[in-house]
Each structure stands twice: as C-alpha cells, then as structure tokens.
C-alpha positions as CSV (number, residue, x, y, z in Angstrom):
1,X,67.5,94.0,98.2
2,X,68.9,93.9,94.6
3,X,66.9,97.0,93.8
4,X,68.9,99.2,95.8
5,X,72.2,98.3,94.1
6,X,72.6,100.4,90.9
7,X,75.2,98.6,89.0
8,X,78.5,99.8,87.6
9,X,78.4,99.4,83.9
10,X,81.7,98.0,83.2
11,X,84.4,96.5,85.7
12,X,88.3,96.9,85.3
13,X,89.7,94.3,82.8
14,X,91.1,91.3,84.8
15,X,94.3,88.8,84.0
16,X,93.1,86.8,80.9
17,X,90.8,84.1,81.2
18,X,93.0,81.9,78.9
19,X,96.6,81.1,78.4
20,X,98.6,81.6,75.0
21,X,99.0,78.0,74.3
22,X,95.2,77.0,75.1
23,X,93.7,75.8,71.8
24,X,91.8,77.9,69.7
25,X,88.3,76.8,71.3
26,X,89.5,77.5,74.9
27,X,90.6,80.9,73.5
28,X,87.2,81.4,71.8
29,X,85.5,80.4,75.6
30,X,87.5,82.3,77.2
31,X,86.6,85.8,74.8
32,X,83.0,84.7,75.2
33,X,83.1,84.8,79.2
34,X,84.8,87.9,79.6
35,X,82.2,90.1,79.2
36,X,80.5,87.7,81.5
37,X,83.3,87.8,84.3
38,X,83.9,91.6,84.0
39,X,79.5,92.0,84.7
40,X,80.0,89.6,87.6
41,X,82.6,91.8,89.0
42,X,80.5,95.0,88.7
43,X,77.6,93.7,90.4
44,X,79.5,92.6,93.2
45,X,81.5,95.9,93.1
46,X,78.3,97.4,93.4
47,X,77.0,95.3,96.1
48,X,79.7,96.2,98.3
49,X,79.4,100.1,97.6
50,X,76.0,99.5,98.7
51,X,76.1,96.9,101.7
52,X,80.0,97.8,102.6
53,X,80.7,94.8,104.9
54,X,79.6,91.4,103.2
55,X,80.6,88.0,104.1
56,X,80.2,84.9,100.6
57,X,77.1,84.1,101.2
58,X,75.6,87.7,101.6
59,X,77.1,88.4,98.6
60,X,75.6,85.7,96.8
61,X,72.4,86.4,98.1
62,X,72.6,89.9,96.9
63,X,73.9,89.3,93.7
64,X,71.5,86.6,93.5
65,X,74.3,84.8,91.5
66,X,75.6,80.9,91.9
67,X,77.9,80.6,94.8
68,X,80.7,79.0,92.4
69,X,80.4,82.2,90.0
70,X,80.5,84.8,92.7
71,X,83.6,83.0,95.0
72,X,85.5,82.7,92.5
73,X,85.3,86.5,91.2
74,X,85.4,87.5,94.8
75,X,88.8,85.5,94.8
76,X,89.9,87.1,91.8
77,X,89.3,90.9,93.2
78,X,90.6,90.1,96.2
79,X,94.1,88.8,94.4
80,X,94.1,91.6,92.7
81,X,93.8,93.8,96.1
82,X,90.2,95.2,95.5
83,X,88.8,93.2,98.4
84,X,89.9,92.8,101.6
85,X,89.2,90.8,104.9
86,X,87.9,93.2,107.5
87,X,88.8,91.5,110.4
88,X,85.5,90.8,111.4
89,X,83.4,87.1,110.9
90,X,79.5,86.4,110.8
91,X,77.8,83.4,110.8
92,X,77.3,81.6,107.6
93,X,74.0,80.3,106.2
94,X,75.1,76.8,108.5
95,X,76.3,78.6,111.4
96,X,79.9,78.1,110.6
97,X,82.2,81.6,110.8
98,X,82.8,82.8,107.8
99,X,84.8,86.1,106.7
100,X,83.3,89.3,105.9
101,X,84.9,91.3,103.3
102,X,84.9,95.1,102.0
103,X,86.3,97.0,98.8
104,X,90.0,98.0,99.8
C-alpha cells in the first residue's frame, strides 16, 4: 500500500516543539525532532491525498509508523485545522468505533 503514496517533501512548519524557558538540551531535542515531526506530517498528508477517508489505525498502517508518533501528529494537524472528522466511524483493529478523518 505504501507504494502508492508519493510523499510530500516537506510539511508546513508547526508551533515549536519546545518552550523558551526549556533548558538548553530540551531546546537542542526539540531542533533535532523537527525535521522528524514535519516528515511525519508529510507522510500522513500524503496518505490522506491518497486514501482520502482514514480512521488512526489506517493511518498507521499506511504510514507504517508507531501509533504514538502518528496520533499525536494527527492531533497536531487537526488543532491546527488541516484534519477534520468526517462524520463518518469504522471499526477499529478491536472492533471498537473509531473516527475517520480527511484533509480539511
């Protein structure tokens, strides 16, 4: 499946990923990761150009990333307004309804 998606090369720069009084090492993390968040975002920006309609754990699965890492970005987009519920629900990889989100 993940050879249909051609990736974005770069996503949108997000909200920093550390606060101005953070020590210096948190600082240093946080410059590390964003190259790491923005790719994350791209290749689920890309799975949803592809795919359109995708609940969490699709996504995952076609990202192929860690459920943590690819939640949470989905929570950032969608904060920022990029995603949005589409009113619809499939079943989870339990059975249990989950959403099913789209690019807005």
């Amino acid at each position: 499946m993940n050879d249909q998606i051609t990736l974005a090369l770069y996503a949108e720069p997000s909200r920093p990923l550390s606060r101005a009084g953070d020590p210096e090492t948190s600082r240093q993390a946080a410059a590390r990761n964003a190259d790491s968040a923005q790719a994350v975002e791209a290749r689920i920006r890309a799975s949803f150009t592809a795919f359109a309609y995708l609940t969490d754990d699709e996504l995952c699965a076609v990202t192929e990333g860690l459920p943590a890492t690819i939640k949470t970005a989905r929570s950032r987009m969608k904060n920022r307004g990029e995603i949005v519920k589409t009113g619809l629900k499939r079943p989870s990889n339990t059975g249990s309804p989950m959403i099913v989100w789209r690019l807005a």
